[in-house]
C-alpha positions as CSV (number, residue, x, y, z in Angstrom):
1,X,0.0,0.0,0.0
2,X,1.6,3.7,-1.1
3,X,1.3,6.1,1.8
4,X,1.2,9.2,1.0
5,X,3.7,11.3,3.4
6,X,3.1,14.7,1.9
7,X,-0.8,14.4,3.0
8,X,-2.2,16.5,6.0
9,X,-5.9,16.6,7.2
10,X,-7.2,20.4,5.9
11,X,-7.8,22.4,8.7
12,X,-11.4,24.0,9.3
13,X,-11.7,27.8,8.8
14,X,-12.2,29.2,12.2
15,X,-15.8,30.4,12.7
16,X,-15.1,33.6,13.3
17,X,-17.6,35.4,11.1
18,X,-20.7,33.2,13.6
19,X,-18.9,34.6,16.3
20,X,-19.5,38.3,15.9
21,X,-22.2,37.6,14.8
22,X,-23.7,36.6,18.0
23,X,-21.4,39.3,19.6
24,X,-23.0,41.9,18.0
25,X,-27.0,40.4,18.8
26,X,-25.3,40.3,22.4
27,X,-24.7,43.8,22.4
28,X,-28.0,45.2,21.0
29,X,-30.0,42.7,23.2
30,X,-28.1,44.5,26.2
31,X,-28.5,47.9,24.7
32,X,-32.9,47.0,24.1
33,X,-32.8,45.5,28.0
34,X,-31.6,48.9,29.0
35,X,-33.7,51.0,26.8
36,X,-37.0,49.5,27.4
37,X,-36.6,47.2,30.1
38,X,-34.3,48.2,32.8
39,X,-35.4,46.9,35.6
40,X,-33.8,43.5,33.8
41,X,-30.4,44.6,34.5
42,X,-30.6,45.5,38.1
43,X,-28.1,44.7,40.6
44,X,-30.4,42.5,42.7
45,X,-28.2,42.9,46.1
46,X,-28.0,47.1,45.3
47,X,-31.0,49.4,46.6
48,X,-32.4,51.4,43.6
49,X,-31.7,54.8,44.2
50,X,-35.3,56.2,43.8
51,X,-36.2,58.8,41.1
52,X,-35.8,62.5,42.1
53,X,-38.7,64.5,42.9
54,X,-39.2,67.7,40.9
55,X,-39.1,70.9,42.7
56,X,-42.1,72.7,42.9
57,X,-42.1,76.4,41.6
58,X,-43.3,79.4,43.4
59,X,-45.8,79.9,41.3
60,X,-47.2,76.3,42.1
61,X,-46.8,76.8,45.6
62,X,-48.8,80.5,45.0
63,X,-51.5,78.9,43.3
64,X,-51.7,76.3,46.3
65,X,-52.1,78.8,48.9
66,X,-54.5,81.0,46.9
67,X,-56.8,77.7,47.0
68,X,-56.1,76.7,50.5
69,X,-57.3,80.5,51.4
70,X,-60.5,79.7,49.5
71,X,-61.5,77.0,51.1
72,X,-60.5,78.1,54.6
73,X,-57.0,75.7,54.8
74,X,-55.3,78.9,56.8
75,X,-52.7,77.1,57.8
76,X,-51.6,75.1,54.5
77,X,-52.2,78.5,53.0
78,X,-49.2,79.8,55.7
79,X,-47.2,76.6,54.9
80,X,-47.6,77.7,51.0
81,X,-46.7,81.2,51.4
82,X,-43.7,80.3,53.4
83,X,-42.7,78.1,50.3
84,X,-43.3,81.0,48.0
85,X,-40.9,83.4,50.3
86,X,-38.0,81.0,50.1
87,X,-37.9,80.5,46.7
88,X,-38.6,84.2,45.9
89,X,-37.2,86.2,48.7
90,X,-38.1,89.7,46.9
91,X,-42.5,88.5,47.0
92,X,-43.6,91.7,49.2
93,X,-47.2,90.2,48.1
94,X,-46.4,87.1,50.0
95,X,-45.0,88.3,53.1
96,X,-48.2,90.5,53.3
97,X,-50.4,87.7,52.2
98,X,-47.9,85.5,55.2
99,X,-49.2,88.6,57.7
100,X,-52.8,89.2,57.2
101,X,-52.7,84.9,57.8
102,X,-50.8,85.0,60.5
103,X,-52.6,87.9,62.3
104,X,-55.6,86.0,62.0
105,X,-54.2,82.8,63.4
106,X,-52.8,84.6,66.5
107,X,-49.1,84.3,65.5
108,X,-49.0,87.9,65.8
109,X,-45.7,88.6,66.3
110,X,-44.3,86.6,63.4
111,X,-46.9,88.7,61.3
112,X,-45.8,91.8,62.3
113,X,-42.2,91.1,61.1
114,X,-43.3,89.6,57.8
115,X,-45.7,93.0,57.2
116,X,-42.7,95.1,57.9
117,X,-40.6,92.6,55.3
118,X,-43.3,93.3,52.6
119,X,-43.2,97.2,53.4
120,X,-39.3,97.4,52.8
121,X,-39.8,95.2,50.3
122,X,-42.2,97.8,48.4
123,X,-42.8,101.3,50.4
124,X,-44.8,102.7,48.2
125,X,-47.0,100.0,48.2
126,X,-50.7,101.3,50.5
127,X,-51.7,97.9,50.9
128,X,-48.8,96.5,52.2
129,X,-48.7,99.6,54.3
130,X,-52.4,98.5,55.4
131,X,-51.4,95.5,56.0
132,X,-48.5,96.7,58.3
133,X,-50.7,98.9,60.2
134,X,-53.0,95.9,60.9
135,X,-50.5,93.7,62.4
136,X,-49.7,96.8,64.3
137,X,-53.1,97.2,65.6
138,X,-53.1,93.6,66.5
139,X,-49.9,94.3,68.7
140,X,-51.2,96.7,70.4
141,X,-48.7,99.2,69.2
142,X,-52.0,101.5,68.2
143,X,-49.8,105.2,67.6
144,X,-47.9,103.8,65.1
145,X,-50.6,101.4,63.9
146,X,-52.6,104.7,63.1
147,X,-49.5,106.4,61.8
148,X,-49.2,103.7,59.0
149,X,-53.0,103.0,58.3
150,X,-53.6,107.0,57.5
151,X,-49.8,106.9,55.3
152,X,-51.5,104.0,53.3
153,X,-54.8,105.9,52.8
154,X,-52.6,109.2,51.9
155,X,-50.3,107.4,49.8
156,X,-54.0,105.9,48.1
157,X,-57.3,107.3,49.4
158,X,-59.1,104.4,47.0
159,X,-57.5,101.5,48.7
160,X,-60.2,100.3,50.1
161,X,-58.4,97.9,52.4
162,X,-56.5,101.2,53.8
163,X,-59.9,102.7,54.7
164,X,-60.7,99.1,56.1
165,X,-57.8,99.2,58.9
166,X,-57.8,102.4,59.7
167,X,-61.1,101.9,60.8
168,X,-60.0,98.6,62.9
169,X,-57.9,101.0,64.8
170,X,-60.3,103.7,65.5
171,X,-62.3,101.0,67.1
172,X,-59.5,100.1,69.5
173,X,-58.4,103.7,70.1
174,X,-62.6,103.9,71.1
175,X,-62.6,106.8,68.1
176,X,-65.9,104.8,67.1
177,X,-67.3,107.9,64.4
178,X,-64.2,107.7,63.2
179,X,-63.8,103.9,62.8
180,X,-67.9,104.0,61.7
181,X,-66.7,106.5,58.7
182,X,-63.8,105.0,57.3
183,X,-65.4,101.3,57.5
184,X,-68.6,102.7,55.4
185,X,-65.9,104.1,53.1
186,X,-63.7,101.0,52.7
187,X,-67.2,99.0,52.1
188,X,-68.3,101.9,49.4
189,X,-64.7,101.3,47.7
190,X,-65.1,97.0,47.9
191,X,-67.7,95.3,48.9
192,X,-66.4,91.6,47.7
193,X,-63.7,91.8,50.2
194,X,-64.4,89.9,53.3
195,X,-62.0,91.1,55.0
196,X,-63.1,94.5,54.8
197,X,-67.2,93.2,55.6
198,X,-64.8,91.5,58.8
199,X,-63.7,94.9,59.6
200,X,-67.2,96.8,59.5
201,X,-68.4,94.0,61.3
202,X,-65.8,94.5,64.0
203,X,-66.7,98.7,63.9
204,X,-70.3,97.6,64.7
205,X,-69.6,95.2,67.3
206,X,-66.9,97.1,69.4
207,X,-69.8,99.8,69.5
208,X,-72.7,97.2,71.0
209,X,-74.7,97.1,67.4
210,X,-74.8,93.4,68.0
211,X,-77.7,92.8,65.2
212,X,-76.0,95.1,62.4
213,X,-72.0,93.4,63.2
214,X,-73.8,90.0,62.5
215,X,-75.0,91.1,59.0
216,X,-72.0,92.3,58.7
217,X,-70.1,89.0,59.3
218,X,-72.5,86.6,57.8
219,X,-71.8,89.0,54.3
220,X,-68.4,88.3,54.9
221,X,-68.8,84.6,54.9
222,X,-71.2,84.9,51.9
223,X,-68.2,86.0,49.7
224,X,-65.7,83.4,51.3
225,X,-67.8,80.8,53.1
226,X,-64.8,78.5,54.2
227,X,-63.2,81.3,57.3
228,X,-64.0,80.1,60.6
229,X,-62.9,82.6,62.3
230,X,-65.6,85.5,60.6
231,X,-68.2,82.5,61.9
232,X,-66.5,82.6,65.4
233,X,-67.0,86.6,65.1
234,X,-71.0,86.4,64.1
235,X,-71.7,83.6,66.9
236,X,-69.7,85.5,69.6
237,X,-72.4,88.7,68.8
238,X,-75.3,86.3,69.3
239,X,-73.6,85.0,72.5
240,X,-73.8,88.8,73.5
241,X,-77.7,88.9,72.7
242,X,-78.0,85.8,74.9
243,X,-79.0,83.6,72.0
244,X,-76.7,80.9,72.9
245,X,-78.1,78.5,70.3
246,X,-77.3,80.2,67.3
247,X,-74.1,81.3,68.4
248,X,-73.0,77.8,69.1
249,X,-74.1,76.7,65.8
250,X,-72.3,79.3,64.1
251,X,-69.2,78.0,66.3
252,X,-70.0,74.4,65.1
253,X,-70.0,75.5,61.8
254,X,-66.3,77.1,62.1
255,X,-65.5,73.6,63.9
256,X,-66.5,71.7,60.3
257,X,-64.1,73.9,59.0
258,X,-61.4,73.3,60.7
259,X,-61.4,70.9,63.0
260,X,-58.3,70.7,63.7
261,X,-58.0,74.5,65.2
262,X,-58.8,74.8,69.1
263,X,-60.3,78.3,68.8
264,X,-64.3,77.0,67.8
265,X,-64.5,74.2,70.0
266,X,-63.1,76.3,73.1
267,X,-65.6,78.9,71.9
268,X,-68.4,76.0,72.1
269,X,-67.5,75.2,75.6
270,X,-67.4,78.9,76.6
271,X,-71.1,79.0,75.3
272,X,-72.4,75.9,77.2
273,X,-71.0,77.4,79.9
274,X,-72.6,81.6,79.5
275,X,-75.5,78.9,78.8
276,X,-75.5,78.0,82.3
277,X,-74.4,74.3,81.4
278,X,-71.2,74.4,83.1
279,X,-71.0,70.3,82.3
280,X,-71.6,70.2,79.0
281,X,-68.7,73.4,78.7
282,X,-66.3,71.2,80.6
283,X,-66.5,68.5,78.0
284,X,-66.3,70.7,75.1
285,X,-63.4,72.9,76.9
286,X,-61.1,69.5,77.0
287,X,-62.0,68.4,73.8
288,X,-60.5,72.1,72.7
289,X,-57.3,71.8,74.8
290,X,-56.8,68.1,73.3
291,X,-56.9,69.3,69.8
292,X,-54.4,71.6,70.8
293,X,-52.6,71.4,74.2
294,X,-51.0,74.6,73.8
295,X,-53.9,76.9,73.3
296,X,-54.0,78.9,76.2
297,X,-57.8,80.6,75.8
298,X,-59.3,76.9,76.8
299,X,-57.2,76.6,80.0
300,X,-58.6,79.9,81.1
301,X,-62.3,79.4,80.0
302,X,-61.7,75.5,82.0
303,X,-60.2,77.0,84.9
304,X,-62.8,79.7,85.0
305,X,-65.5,77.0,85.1
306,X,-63.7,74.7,88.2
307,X,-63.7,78.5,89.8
308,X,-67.2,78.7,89.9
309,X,-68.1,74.7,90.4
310,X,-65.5,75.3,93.6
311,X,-62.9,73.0,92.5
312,X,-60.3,75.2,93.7
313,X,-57.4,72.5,93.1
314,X,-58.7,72.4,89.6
315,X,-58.9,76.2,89.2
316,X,-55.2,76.4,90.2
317,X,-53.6,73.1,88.2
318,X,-55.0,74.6,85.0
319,X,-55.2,78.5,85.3
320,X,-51.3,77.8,86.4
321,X,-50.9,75.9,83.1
322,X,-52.9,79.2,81.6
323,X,-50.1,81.7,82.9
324,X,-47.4,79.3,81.5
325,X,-49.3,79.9,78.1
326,X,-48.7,83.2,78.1
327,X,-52.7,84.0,79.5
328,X,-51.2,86.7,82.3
329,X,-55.0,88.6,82.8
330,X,-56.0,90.2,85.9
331,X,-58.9,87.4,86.5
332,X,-56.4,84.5,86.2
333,X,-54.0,85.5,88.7
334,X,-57.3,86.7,91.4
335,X,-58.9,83.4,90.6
336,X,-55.8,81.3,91.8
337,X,-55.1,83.5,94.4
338,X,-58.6,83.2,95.5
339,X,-58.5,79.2,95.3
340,X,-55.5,78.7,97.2
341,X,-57.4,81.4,100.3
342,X,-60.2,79.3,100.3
343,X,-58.1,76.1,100.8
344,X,-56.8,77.7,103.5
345,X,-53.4,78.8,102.1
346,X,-53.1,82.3,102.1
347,X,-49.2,82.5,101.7
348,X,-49.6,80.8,98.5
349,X,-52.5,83.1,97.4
350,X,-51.5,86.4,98.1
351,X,-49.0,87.1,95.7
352,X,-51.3,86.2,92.7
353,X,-53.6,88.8,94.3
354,X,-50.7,91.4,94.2
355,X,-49.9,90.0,90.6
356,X,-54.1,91.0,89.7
357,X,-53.6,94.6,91.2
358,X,-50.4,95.2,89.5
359,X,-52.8,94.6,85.9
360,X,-55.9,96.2,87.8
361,X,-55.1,98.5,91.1
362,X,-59.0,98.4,91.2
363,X,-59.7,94.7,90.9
364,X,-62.4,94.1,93.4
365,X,-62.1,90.3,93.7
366,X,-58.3,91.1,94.3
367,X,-58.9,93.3,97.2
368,X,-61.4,91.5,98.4
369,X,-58.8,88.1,98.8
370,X,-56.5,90.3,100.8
371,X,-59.0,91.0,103.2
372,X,-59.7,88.1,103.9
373,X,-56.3,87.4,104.6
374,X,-55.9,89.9,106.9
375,X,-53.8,92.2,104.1
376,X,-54.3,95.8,103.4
């Protein structure tokens, strides 16, 4: 047999071609996984990080606060216009809107600073200048309350809101034609502004026209009917003309509201209790200081009822926890004094007698302790 020594098996071509080939599917499968189905390529053992939230303009936040004001939200509307500030420092409309809020929700203090930020801000602006003089007027600082309201109504004798808190302040400085005259103004000027019916209501009530400061508020909450506290207002004049049941159903109505501020269900339980149902006020008057265990009004109004049910270690527990509130009035400070004197304690009593005469040289029920106690 020849054998042929020159022969070699042929070698196969390489399959390189099939190769990239399926190099090149590989890759676009990867790239479609990550384009339209990502979550396939996760990292099973590595926490997704999650998606980042878009910030929120300030206009978005404006518009939120505008609607939270509608519909009687005061304080998402605060939470709103604090957003707006911080993104625009420079809104002087904010800071004011931020005040009128904040005056209304008792921060007073914080809205007096926020109504002097809108005023630098923009000083030639009359109703930020109104608005300054109102959180002024809330302060008590009336001189220079009036000082800025008549500025404003100088600067712009057809701002109505100008004419509106000027007259606020002739009602506390007891100027009441005054405060009559500029109110009928501010209403003659705008009369879809509820808080300028608010005002005139005020006018009328400060003066004793009970019936005419109810209209008054009850137009207000025609034009906005979601702002408790013009219903607290209205009920608190027919608590005055002794008809407790409208006034508390006024109250409840600022209590569907907002239920979740203290001010209408303490002024429930103060009702019950003008009412002469000092039980049904005590139950209402906790309920008030649950929603809100810092709200000093309901410890007084509480304490006042223990007072006159005689549960003097009552009185003093919560009318103490009133003056830690902030709630320093003459008739807190005679009322503990009083309690502890009829426990018997007059060491412990007399100095919140000296306290009520310090606020009230004249307070009877003051002088009347130290007597008792042998004091002159």
């Amino acid at each position: 047999m020849y054998i042929n020594r020159d022969w070699r098996p042929k070698r196969r071509r390489r399959g390189w071609f099939r190769y990239l080939v399926l190099i090149v599917l590989a890759v676009g499968g990867l790239y479609w996984a990550r384009e339209t189905r990502p979550e396939l390529l996760r990292n099973p053992f590595v926490t997704p990080e999650p998606p980042p939230t878009p910030t929120r303009t300030a206009l978005a936040w404006l518009a939120e606060a505008e609607d939270a004001f509608q519909q009687g939200r005061l304080e998402d509307a605060i939470t709103a216009y604090r957003h707006v500030v911080e993104l625009e420092p420079d809104n002087a409309d904010a800071y004011a809107w931020l005040a009128r809020l904040l005056t209304i929700t008792g921060e007073t203090e914080e809205a007096l600073r926020m109504a002097r930020k809108a005023v630098e801000l923009d000083p030639d602006n009359a109703t930020y200048l109104a608005v300054l003089a109102m959180t002024l007027d809330w302060n008590g600082l009336y001189e220079e309350a009036i000082a800025k309201a008549l500025e404003a109504v100088d600067m712009d004798p057809n701002n109505a809101q100008a004419h509106a808190y000027l007259a606020e302040v002739y009602a506390d400085m007891g100027n009441w034609p005054r405060a009559q005259e500029e109110a009928e103004t501010a209403i003659s000027l705008d009369d879809q502004d509820p808080f300028i019916w608010r005002n005139y209501g005020y006018v009328l009530e400060v003066q004793g026209k009970y019936d005419e400061a109810i209209q008054a508020y009850l137009k207000a909450t025609e034009i906005n009917p979601n702002l408790a506290y013009i219903y607290i207002a209205a009920g608190r004049n027919y608590q005055a003309l002794g008809e407790f049941d409208k006034a508390i159903e006024l109250f409840q109505k600022a209590r569907e509201i907002s239920p979740n501020d203290p001010a209408p269900q303490d002024a429930i339980g103060w009702a019950y209790f003008l009412a002469g149902d000092p039980q049904k006020a005590m139950v209402q008057l906790e309920k008030a200081i649950d929603i809100d265990p810092s709200y000093g009004p309901a410890y007084v109004h509480l304490g006042t009822v223990y007072y006159v049910r005689r549960n003097y270690e009552g009185t003093i527990e919560t009318l103490t926890k009133a003056l830690e509130l902030g709630e320093k009035k003459e008739p807190v400070y005679y009322m503990i004094g009083l309690s502890y004197i009829y426990l018997g304690d007059c060491e412990a009593g007399i100095p919140y007698l000296r306290q009520a005469l310090e606020l009230n040289p004249r307070s009877q029920p003051a002088l009347q302790g130290l007597k008792l106690c042998g004091e002159n």
